[in-house]
C-alpha positions in Angstrom: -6.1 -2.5 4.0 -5.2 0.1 1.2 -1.8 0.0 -0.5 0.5 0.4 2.2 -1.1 -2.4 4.5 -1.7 -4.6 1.2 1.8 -4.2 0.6 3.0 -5.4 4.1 1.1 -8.0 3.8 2.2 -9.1 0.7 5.9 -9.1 1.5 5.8 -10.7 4.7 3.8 -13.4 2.8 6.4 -13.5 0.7 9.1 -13.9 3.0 7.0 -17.0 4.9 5.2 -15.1 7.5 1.5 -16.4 8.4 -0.5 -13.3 7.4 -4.0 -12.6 9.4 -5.2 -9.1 7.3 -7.3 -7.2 9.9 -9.7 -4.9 7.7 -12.4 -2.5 9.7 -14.3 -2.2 6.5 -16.7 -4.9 4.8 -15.5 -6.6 1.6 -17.1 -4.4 -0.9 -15.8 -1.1 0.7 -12.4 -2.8 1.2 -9.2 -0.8 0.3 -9.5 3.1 2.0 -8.3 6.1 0.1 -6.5 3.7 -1.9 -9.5 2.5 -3.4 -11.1 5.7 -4.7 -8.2 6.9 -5.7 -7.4 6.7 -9.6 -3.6 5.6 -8.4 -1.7 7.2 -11.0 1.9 6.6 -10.7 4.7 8.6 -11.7 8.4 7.3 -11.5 12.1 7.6 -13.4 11.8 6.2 -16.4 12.4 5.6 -20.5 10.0 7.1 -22.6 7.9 4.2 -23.3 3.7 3.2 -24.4 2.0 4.7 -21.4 4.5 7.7 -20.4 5.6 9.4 -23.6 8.1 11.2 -22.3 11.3 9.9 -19.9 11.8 11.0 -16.4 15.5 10.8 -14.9 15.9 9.7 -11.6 17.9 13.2 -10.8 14.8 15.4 -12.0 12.2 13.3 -10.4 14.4 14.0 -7.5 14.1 18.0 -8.2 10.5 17.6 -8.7 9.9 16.4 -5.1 11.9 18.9 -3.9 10.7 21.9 -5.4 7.2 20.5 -5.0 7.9 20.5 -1.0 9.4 24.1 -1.5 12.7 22.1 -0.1 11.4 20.6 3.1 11.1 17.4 2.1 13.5 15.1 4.0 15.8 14.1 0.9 17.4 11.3 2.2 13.9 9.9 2.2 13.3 11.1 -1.2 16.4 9.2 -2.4 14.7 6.0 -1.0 11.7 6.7 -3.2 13.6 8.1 -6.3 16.2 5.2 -6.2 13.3 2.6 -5.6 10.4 3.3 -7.4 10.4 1.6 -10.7 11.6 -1.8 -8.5 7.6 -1.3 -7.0 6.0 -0.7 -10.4 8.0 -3.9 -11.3 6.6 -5.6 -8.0 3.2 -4.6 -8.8 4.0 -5.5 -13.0 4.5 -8.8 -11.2 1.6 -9.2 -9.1 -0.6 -8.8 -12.0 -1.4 -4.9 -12.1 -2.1 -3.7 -15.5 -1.3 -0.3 -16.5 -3.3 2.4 -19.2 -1.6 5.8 -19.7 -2.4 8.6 -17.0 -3.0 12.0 -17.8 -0.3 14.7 -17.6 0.4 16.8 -15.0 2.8 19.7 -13.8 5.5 16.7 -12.8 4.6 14.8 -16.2 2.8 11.6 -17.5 1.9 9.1 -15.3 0.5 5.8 -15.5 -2.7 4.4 -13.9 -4.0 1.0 -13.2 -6.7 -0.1 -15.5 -9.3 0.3 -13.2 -7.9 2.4 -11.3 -7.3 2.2 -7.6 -10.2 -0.7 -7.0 -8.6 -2.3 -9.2 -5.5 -2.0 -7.8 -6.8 -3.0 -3.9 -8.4 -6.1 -6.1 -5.5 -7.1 -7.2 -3.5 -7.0 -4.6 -6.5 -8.9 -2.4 -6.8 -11.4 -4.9 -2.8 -11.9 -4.4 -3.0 -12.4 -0.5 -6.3 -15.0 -1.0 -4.5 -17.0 -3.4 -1.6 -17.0 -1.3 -3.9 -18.3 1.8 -4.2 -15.0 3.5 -7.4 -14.9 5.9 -9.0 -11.6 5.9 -11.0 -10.4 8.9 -13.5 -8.0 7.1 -15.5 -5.8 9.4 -13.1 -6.1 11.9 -11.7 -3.5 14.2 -7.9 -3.5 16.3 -9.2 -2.1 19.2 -6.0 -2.4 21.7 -2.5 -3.8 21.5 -2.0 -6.4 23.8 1.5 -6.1 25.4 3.5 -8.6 27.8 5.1 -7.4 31.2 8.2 -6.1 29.8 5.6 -4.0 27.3 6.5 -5.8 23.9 3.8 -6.3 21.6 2.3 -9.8 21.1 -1.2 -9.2 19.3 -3.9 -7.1 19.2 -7.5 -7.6 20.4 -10.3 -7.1 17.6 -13.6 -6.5 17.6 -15.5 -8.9 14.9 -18.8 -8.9 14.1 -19.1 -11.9 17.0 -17.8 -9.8 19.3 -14.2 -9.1 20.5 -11.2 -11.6 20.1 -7.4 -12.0 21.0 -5.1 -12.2 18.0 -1.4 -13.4 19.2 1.2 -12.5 16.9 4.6 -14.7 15.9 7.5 -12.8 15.1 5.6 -9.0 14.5 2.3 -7.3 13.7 2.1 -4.3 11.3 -0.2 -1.5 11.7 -1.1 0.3 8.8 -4.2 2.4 9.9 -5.1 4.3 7.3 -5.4 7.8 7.3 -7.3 10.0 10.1 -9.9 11.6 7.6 -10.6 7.5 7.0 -11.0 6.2 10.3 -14.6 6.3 10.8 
């Protein structure tokens, strides 16, 4: 899983769900794009050790605009603008550490020490302490659907060959992106 499927995970977790993690790729390649990434982050904020200069929410809204020469959907934008220190608090709390970033046209930006394996290690860590099991080198290879055509689970194939996963309550895909999916 990179961030976005770590982050699922983590939540539902959170809110009581059991958590199977599905991950195609072995433990030590674990994480995607996420995990070669160097994850710098930018958000609204006070001036403060890693980011020495503030960012109000209204001009990191600007910036995604005129980044997106406008086309950005900006109702979505609000989401993220109006949200996005909450997640470096969430991650604050899951035990990221931050270093300053470098600057860039938008500004400063923090980075996980580490970067983004250490991000995707820190989130991992999280789930396994939490009791998480976490299929490595496994592969969703079909949905399985009932006779109305809800989702119930997905099929895998494991290492051991190919298994049925039924699913209480929901299943999250987060598949990574297509230049990934080999």
């Amino acid at each position: 899983g990179g961030i976005a499927g770590l982050s699922a995970a983590i939540t539902a977790m959170h809110d009581g769900a059991e958590v199977i993690l599905i991950e195609k790729a072995p433990k030590l390649q674990r994480g995607g794009n996420s995990a070669i990434a160097d994850a710098q982050i930018r958000y609204p904020h006070e001036p403060d050790e890693y980011c020495p200069t503030g960012q109000t929410k209204e001009d990191f809204f600007n910036a995604f605009v005129k980044v997106s020469r406008g086309r950005a959907n900006k109702e979505l934008i609000r989401v993220i603008v109006d949200n996005a220190a909450d997640v470096v608090d969430w991650l604050n709390d899951l035990g990221v550490q931050w270093e300053k970033g470098y600057p860039n046209v938008a500004g400063y930006r923090r980075q996980p020490v580490g970067g983004g394996w250490q991000l995707i290690d820190t989130l991992y860590k999280h789930l396994e302490r939490g009791g998480v099991h976490v299929a490595y080198e496994t592969a969703a290879e079909k949905l399985l659907t009932d006779r109305p055509g809800r989702v119930v689970g997905v099929r895998v194939l494991e290492p051991e060959g190919y298994t049925d996963i039924k699913a209480r309550g929901g299943l999250i895909l987060a598949c990574g992106r297509l230049e990934a999916n080999i």
